[in-house]
C-alpha positions as CSV (number, residue, x, y, z in Angstrom):
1,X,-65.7,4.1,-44.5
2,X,-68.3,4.0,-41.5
3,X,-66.3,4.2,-38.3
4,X,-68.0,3.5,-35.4
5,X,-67.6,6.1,-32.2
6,X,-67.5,5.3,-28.8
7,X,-67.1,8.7,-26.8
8,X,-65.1,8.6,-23.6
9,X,-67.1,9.7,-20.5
10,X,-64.0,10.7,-18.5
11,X,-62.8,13.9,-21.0
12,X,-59.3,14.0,-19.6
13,X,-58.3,17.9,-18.4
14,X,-56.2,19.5,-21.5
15,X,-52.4,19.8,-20.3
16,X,-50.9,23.4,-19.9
17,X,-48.7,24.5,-22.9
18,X,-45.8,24.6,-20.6
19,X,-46.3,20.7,-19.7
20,X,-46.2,19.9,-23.1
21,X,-43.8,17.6,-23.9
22,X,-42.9,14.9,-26.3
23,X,-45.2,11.8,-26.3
24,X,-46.4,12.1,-22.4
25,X,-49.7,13.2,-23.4
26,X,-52.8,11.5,-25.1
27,X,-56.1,12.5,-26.1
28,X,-59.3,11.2,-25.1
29,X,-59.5,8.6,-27.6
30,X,-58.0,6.3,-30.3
31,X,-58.8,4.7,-33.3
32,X,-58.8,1.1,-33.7
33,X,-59.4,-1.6,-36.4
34,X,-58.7,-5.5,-37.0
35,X,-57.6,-7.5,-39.9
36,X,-58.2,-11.5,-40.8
37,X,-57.5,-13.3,-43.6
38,X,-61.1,-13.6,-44.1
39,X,-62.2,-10.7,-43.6
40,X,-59.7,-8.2,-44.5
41,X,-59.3,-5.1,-42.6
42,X,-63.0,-5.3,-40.4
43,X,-65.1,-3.0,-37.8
44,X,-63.2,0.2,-37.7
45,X,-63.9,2.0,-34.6
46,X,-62.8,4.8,-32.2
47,X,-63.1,4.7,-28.5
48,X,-61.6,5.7,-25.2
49,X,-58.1,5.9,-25.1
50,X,-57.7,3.0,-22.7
51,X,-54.7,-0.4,-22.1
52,X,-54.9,-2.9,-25.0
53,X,-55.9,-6.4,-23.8
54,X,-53.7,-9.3,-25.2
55,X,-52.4,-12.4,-24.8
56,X,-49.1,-13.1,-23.1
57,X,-48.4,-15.2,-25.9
58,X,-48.5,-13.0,-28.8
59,X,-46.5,-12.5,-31.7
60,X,-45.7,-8.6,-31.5
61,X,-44.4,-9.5,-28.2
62,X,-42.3,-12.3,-28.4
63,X,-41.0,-11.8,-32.1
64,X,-42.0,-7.5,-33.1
65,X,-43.8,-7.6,-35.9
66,X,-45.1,-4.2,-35.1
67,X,-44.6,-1.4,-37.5
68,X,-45.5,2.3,-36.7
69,X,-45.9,5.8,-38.5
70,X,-45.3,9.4,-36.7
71,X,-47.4,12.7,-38.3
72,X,-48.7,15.6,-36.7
73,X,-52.0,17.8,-37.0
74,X,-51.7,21.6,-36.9
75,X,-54.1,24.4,-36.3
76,X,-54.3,27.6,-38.6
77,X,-54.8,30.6,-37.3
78,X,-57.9,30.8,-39.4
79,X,-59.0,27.5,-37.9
80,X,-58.1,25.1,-40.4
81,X,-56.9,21.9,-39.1
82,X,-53.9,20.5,-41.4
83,X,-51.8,17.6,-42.1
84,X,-48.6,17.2,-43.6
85,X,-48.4,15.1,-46.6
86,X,-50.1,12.4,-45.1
87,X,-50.1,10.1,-48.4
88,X,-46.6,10.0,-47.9
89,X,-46.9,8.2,-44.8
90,X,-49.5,6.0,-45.7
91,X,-47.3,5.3,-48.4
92,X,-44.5,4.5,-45.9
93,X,-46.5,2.2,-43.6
94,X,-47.4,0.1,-46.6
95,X,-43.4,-0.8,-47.3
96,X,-42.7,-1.3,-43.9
97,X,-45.9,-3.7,-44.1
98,X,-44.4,-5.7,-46.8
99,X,-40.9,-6.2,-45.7
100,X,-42.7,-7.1,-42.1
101,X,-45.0,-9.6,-44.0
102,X,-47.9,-8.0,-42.9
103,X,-51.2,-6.7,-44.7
104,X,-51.2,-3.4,-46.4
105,X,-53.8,-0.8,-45.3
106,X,-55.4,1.1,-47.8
107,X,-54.0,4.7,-48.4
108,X,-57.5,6.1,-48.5
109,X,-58.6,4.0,-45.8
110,X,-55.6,4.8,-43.4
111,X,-55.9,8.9,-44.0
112,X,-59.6,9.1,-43.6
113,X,-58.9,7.4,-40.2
114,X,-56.9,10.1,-39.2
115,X,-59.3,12.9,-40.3
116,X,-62.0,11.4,-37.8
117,X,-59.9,11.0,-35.4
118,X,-58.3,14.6,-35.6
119,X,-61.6,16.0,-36.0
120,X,-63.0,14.2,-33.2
121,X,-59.8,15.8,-31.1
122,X,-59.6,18.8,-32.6
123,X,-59.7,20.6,-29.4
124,X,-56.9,18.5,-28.3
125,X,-54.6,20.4,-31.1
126,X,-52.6,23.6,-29.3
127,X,-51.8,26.5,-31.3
128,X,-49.0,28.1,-29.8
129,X,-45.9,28.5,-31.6
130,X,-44.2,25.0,-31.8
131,X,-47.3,23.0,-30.7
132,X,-48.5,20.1,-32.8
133,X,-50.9,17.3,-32.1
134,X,-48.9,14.3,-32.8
135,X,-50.1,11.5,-34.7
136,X,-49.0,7.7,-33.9
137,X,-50.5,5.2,-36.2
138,X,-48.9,1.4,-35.0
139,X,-49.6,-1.7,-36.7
140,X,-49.6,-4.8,-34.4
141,X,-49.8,-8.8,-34.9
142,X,-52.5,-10.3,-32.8
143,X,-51.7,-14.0,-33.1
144,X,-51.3,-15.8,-29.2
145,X,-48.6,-18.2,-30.6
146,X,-45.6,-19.1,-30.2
147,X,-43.5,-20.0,-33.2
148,X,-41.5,-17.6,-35.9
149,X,-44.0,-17.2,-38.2
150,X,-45.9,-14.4,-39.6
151,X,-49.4,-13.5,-37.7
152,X,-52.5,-14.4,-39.6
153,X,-54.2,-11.3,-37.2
154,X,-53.4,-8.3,-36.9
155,X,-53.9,-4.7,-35.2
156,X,-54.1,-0.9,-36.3
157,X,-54.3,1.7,-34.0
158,X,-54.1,4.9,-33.9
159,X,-53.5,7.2,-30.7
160,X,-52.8,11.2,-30.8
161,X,-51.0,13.6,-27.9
162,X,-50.6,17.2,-28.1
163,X,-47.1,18.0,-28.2
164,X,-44.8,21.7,-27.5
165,X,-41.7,22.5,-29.1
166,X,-39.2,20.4,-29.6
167,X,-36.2,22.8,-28.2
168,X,-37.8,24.3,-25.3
169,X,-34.9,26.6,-25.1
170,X,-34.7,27.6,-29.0
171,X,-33.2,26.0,-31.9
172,X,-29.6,25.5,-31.0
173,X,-27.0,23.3,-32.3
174,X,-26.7,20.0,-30.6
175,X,-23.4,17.8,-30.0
176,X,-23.4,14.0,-31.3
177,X,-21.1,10.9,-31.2
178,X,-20.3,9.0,-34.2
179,X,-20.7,5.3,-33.2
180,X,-18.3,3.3,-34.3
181,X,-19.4,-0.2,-32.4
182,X,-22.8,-0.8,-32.7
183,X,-24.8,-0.5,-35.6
184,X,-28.1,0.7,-37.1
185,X,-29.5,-1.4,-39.7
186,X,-27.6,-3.7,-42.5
187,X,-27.9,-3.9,-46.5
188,X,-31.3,-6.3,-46.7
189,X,-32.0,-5.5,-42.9
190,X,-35.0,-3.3,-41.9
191,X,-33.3,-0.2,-41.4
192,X,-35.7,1.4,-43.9
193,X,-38.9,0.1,-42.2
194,X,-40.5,1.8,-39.4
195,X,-40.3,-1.5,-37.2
196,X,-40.1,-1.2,-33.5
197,X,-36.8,-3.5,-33.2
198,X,-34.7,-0.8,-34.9
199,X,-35.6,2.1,-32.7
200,X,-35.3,-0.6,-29.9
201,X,-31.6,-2.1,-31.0
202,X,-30.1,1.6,-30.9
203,X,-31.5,2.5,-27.4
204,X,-28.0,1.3,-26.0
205,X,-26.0,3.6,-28.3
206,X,-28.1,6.6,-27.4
207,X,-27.4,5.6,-23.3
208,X,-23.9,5.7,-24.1
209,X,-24.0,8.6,-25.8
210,X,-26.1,10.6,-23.3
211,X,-23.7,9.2,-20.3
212,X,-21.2,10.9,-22.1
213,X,-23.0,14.5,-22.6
214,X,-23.9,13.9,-26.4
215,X,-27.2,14.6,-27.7
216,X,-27.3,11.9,-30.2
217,X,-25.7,9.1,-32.3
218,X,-24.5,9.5,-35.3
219,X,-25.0,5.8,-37.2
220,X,-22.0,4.6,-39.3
221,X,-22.6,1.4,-42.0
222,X,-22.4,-2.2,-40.4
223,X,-19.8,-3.3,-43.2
224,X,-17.3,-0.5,-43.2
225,X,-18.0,1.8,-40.0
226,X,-17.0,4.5,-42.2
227,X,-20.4,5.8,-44.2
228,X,-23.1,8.2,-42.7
229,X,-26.1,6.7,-41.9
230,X,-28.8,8.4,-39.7
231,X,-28.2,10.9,-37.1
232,X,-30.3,9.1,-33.8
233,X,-33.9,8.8,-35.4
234,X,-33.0,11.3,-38.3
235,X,-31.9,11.9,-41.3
236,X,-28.9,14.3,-41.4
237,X,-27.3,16.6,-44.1
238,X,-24.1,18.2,-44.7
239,X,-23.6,21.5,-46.4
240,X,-20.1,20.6,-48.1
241,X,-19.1,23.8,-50.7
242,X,-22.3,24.9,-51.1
243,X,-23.5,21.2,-52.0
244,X,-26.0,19.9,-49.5
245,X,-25.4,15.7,-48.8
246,X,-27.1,13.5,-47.6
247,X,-26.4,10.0,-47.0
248,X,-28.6,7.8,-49.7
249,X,-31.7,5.5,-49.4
250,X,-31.5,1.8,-48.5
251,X,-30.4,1.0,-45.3
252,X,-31.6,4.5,-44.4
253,X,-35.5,5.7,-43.6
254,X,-36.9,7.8,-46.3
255,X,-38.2,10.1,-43.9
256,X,-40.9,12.8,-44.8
257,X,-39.3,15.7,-43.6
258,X,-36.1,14.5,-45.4
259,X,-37.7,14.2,-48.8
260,X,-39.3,17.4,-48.5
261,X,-35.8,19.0,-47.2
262,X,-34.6,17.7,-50.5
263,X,-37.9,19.0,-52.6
264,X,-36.8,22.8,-51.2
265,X,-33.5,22.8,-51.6
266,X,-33.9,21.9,-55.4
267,X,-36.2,24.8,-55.7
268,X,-33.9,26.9,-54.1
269,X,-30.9,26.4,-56.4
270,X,-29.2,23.9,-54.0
271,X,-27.8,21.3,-55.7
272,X,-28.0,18.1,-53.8
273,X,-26.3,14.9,-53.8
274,X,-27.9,11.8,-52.2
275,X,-24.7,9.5,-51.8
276,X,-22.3,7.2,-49.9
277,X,-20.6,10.1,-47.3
278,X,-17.5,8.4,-45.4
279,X,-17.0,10.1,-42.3
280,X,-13.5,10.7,-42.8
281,X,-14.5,12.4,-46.0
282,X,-16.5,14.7,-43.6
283,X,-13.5,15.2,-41.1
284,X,-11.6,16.0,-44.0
285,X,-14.2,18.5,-45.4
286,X,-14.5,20.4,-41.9
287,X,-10.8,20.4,-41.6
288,X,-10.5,22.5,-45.0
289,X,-13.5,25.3,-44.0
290,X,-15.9,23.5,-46.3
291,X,-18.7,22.3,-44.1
292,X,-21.3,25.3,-44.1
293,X,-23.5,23.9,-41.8
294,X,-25.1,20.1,-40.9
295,X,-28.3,19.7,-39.5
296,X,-31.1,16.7,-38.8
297,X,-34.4,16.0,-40.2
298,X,-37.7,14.5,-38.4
299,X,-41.2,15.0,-37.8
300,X,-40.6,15.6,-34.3
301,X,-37.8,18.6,-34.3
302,X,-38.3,19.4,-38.6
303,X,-34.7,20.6,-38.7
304,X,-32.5,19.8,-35.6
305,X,-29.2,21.9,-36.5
306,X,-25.6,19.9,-35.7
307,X,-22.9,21.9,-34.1
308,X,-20.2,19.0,-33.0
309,X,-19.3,15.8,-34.1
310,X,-17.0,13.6,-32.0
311,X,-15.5,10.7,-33.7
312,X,-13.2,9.2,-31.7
313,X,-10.5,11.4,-30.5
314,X,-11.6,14.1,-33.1
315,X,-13.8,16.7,-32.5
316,X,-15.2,18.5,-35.2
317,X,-17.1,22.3,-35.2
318,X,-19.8,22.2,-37.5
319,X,-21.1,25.5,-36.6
320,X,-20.4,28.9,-34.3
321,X,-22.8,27.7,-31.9
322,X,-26.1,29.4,-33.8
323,X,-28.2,27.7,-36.5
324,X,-26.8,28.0,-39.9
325,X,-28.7,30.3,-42.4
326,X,-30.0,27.2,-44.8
327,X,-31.1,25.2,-42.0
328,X,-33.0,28.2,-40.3
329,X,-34.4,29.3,-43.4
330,X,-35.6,25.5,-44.0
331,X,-37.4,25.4,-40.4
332,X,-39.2,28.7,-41.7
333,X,-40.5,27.4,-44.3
334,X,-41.7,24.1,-43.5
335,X,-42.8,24.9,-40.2
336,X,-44.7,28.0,-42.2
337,X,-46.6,25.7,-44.9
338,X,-47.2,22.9,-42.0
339,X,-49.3,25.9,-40.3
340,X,-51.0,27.0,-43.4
341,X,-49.1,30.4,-42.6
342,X,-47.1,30.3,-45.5
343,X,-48.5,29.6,-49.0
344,X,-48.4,25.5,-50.2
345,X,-47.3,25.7,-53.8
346,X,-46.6,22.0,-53.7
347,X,-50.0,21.0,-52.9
348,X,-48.5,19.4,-49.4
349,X,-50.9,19.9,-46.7
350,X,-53.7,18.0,-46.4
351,X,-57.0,19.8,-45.1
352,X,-59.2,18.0,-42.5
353,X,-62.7,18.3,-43.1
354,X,-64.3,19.0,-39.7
355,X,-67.5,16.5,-38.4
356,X,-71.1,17.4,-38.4
């Protein structure tokens, strides 16, 4: 693929380590490339990281056909720059794509774009303990009409940030609220696609729940209120007698970190059960002594440990107020082959070749 480069000739000053913080920053450049019926995906290009000119009247602003994926880049100590099982986001992008009714993007395509881009940045990627250089590829229709109907034009772009760690004060357990009147995502809904309405639909749960001192939402199914969806933007798991759960697919995002959470535990002896989880099952569980430990899964945190659940009037302790063993040995681990500091027996990181 021949990209075209534009270089910026405002380099932007790096931000300190301690200013690093989620998704405020952004490098000095992006990628972008269009698509046409005609012409299929056409003049792939990275320039200045700059506003995007459109027309009031287009469709991923009046109707959000706009679909995203989030992956990050890390620095080795030896100076390697790495991904994290890339192809599985690429992957991902492609069924959000098709439920959105918009074009797939080559896998090959969509990763090399990323390796010139993060090679382009590379001094953009921190290496302190935590630090990442987060990835946001966004897919966006183009069309200026009104009218529900799939854009024949669309979008990709892709625009990068260094980010620091995602508990500033270490890994401790946070406190959620189990929703019980809004809900995620529905049974032939969107909930597994990466699609900008879901992330915006649940933005008044998580106001709530912050008012309230919570951390994050706990999502309970639209038919029943009663079965374990997602935990905010993660997936979540239960350590129930040993037995780590974790709520099935469908309705829920297959998110990376999740299926590699599952991948480890496996190889670890863990069994694990990917099933309906009913919250009162759960209550009941923690009542008896039998929860171990729950914690979240994302690219943003990797594990995110759980240490209360409120559902209505009950509170339940899902922890001593310290990470759990499991979920602190997970974090290891991951965040160790994401590095490169810890050997990749499952062939999961993805090497950047650096430019001439």
């Amino acid at each position: 693929m021949n990209i075209r480069i534009e270089l910026s000739k405002n380099p932007k000053p790096k931000p300190k380590i301690d200013d690093l913080a989620f998704g405020k920053n952004f490098s000095d450049h992006m990628f972008v490339m269009d698509y046409s019926p005609e012409k299929g995906w056409y003049d792939p290009r990275i320039i200045p990281y700059g506003p995007i000119s459109v027309d009031p009247a287009t469709t991923s602003l009046h109707y959000g056909q706009l679909i995203f994926e989030g992956l990050k880049a890390y620095k080795s100590e030896d100076g390697r720059l790495l991904l994290f099982r890339p192809h599985e986001n690429a992957a991902r992008m492609n069924i959000s794509a098709e439920r959105m009714c918009m074009p797939s993007v080559d896998p090959a395509l969509f990763i090399g774009a990323i390796e010139k881009l993060v090679a382009l940045e590379k001094d953009w990627i921190p290496n302190s303990p935590g630090t990442a250089l987060y990835i946001r590829p966004f897919i966006m229709a183009t069309d200026p009409m009104l009218g529900v109907t799939p854009s024949s034009g669309y979008r990709l772009v892709i625009i990068t940030g260094p980010t620091g760690p995602y508990f500033k004060g270490g890994m401790a357990p946070v406190r959620i609220f189990a929703e019980d009147e809004h809900v995620r995502a529905v049974k032939g809904g969107t909930g597994f696609a990466k699609c900008a309405g879901n992330y915006a639909g649940s933005m008044k749960s998580q106001f709530n729940a912050k008012e309230k001192g919570f951390n994050q939402v706990l999502w309970l199914d639209a038919i029943h209120r009663k079965y374990i969806e997602e935990c905010g933007a993660m997936n979540v798991f239960f350590i129930i007698d040993g037995i780590a759960v974790t709520p099935e697919l469908g309705t829920v995002l297959d998110g990376v970190t999740r299926k590699s959470v599952v991948e480890i535990l496996k190889s670890w002896g863990i069994l694990v059960e990917e099933r309906p989880i009913a919250i009162d099952e759960l209550a009941a569980a923690c009542a008896a002594g039998k929860v171990g430990e729950a914690f979240c899964t994302g690219t943003a945190a990797v594990i995110s440990p759980i240490g209360e659940l409120q559902w209505g009037e009950k509170t339940m302790r899902l922890s001593s107020g310290e990470i759990g063993a499991i979920s602190q040995k997970l974090h290891d681990e991951l965040v160790g082959v994401q590095i490169g500091a810890r050997p990749d027996t499952r062939g999961w990181t993805h090497k950047v070749p650096l430019q001439d």
